[in-house]
N, CA and C atoms as a LAMMPS dump frame, in Angstrom:
ITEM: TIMESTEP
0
ITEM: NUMBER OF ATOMS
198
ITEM: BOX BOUNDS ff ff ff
-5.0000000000000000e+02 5.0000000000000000e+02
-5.0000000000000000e+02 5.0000000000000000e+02
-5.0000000000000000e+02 5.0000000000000000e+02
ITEM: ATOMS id mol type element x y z
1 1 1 N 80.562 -160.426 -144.035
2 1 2 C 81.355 -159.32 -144.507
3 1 3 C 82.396 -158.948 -143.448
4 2 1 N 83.584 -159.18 -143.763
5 2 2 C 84.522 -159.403 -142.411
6 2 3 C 84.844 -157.414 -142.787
7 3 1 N 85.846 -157.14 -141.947
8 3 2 C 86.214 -155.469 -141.63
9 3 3 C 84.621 -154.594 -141.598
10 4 1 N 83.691 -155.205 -141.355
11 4 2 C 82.437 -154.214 -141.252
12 4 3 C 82.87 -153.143 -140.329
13 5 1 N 81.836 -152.259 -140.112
14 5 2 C 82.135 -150.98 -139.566
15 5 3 C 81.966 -151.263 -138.11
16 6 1 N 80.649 -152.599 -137.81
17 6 2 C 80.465 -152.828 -136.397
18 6 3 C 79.666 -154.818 -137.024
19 7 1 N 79.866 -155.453 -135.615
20 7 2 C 79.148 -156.467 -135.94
21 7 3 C 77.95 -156.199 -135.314
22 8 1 N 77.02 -157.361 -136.531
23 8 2 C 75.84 -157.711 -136.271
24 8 3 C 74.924 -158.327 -137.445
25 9 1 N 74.069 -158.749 -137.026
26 9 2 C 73.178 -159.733 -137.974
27 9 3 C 71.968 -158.701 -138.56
28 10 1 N 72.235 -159.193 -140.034
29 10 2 C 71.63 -158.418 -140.423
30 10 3 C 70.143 -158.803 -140.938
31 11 1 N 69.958 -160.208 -140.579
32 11 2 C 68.677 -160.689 -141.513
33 11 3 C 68.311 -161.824 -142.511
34 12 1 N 67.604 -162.307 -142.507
35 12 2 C 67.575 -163.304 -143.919
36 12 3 C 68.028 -162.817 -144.637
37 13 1 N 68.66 -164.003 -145.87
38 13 2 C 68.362 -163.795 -147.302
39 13 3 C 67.139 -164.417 -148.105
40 14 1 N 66.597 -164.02 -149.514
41 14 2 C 65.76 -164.794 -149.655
42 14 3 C 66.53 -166.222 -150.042
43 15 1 N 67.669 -166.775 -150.678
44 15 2 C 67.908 -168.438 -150.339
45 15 3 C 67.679 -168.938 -149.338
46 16 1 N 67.254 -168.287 -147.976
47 16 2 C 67.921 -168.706 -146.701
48 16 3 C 69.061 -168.938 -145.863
49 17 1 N 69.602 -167.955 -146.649
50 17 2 C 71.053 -167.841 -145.893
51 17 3 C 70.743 -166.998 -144.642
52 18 1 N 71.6 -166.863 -143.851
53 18 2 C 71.423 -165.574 -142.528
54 18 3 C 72.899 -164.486 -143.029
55 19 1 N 72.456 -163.407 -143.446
56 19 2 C 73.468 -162.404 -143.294
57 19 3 C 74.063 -161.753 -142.05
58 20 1 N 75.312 -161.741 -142.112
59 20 2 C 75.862 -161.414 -140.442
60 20 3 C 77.089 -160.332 -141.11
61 21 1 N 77.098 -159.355 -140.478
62 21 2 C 78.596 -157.926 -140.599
63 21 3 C 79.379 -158.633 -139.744
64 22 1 N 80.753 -158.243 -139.849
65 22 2 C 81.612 -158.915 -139.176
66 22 3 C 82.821 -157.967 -138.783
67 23 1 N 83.054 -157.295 -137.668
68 23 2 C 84.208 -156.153 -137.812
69 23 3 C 85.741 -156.245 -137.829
70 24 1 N 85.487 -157.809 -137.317
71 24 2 C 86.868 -158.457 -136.718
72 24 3 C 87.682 -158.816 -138.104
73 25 1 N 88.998 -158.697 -138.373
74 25 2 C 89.44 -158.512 -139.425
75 25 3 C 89.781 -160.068 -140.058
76 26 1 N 89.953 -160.83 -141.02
77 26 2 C 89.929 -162.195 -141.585
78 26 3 C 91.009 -162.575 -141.397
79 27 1 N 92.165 -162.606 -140.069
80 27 2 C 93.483 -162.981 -139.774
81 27 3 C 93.15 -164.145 -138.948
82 28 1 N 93.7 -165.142 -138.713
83 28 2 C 94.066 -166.326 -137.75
84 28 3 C 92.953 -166.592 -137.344
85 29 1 N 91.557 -166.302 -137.676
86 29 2 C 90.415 -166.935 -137.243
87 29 3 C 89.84 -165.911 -136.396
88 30 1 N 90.39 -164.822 -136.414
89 30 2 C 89.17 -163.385 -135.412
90 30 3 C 88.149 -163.532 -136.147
91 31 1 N 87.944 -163.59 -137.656
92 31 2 C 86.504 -163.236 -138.115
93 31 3 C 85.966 -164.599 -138.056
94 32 1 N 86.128 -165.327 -137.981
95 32 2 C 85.506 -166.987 -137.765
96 32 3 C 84.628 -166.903 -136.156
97 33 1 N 85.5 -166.522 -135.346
98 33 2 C 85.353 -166.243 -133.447
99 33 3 C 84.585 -165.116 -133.548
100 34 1 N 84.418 -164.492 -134.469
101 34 2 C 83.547 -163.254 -133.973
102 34 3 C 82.491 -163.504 -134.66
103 35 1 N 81.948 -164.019 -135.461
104 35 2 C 81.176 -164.534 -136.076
105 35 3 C 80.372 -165.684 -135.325
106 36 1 N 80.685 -166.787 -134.449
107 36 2 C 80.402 -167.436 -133.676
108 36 3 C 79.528 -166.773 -132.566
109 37 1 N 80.75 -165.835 -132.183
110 37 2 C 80.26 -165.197 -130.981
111 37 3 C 79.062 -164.441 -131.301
112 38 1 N 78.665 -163.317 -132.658
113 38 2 C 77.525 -162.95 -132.744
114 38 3 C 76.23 -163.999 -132.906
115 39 1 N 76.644 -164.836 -133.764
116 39 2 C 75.284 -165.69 -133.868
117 39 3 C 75.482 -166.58 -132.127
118 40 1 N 75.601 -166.926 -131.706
119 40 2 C 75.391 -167.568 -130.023
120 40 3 C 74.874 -165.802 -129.514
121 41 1 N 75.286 -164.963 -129.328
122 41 2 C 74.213 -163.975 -128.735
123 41 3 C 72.868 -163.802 -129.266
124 42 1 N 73.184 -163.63 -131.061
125 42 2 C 71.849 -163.904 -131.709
126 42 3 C 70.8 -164.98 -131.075
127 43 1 N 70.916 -166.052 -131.209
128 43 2 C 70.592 -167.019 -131.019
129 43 3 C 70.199 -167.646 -129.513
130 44 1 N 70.788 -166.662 -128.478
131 44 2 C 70.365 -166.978 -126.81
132 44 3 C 71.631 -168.288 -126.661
133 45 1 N 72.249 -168.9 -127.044
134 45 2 C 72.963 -169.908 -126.659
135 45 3 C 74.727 -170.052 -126.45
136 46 1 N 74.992 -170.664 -125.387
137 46 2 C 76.908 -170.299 -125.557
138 46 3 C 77.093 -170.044 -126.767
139 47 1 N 78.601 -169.545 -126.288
140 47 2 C 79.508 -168.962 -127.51
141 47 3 C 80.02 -170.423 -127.771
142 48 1 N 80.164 -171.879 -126.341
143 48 2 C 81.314 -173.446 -127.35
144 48 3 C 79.492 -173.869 -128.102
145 49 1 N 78.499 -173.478 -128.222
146 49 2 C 77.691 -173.87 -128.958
147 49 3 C 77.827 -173.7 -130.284
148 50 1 N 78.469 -172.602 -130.97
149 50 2 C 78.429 -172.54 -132.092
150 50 3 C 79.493 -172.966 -132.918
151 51 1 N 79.976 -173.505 -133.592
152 51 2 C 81.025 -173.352 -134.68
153 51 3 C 81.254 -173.581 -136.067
154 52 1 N 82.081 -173.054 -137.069
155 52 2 C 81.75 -173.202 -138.177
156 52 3 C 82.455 -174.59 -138.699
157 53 1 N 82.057 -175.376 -139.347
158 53 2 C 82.231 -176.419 -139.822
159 53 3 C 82.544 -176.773 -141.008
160 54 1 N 82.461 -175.474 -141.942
161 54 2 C 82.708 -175.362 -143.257
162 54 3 C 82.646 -174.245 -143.947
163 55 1 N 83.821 -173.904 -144.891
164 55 2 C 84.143 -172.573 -145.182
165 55 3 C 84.955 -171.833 -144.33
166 56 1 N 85.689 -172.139 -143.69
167 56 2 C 86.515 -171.581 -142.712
168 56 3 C 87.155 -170.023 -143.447
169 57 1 N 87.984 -170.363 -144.646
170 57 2 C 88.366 -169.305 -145.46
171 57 3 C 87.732 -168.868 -146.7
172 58 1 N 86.007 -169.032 -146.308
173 58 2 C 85.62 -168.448 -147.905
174 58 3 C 83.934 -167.61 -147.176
175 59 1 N 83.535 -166.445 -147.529
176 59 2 C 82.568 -165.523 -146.91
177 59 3 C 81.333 -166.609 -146.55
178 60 1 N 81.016 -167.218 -147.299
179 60 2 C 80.047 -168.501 -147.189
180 60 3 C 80.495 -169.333 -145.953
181 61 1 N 79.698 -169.376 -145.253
182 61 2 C 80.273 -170.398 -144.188
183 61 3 C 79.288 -171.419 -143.711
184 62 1 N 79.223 -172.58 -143.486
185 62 2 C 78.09 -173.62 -142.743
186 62 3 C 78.766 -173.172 -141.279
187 63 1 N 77.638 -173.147 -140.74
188 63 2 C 77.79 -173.198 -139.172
189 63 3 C 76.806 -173.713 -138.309
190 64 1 N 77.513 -174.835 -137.443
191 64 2 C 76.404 -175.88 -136.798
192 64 3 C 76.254 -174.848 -135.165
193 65 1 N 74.499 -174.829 -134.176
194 65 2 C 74.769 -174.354 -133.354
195 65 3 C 73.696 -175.75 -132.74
196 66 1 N 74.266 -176.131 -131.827
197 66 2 C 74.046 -176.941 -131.094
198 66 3 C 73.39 -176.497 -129.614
C-alpha cells in the first residue's frame, strides 16, 4: 500500500502473501526502495539483498531476498 501513513510490515496473508505499508510515494521507484529497505530490516539482512524482480508497477510484487 504505497502513501501509507508510516512504513511497515504488517503480517501474513492467508494465500501467503506478506503484507507490507509503504509511505514512500509510487514515483521513480521510492516505493519499490522503500519497500526493499523494510523487508531487509524485516528480515535481519542488507538492504543490496533484497530486490523486486517482478511487478515493479503493479501493488503485487515478487521479491527475491538473497
Amino acid at each position: 500500500m504505497p502513501r501509507a501513513a508510516r512504513s511497515e510490515v504488517i503480517g501474513p496473508m492467508a494465500d501467503g502473501t506478506l503484507k507490507v505499508r509503504v509511505a514512500a510515494v509510487p514515483e521513480d521507484g521510492k516505493a519499490n526502495e522503500e519497500l526493499c529497505r523494510i523487508l531487509a530490516a524485516h528480515f535481519g539482512v542488507r538492504r543490496d539483498a533484497v530486490e523486486v524482480i517482478a511487478g515493479q508497477t503493479n501493488s503485487r510484487k515478487t521479491v527475491r531476498i538473497a
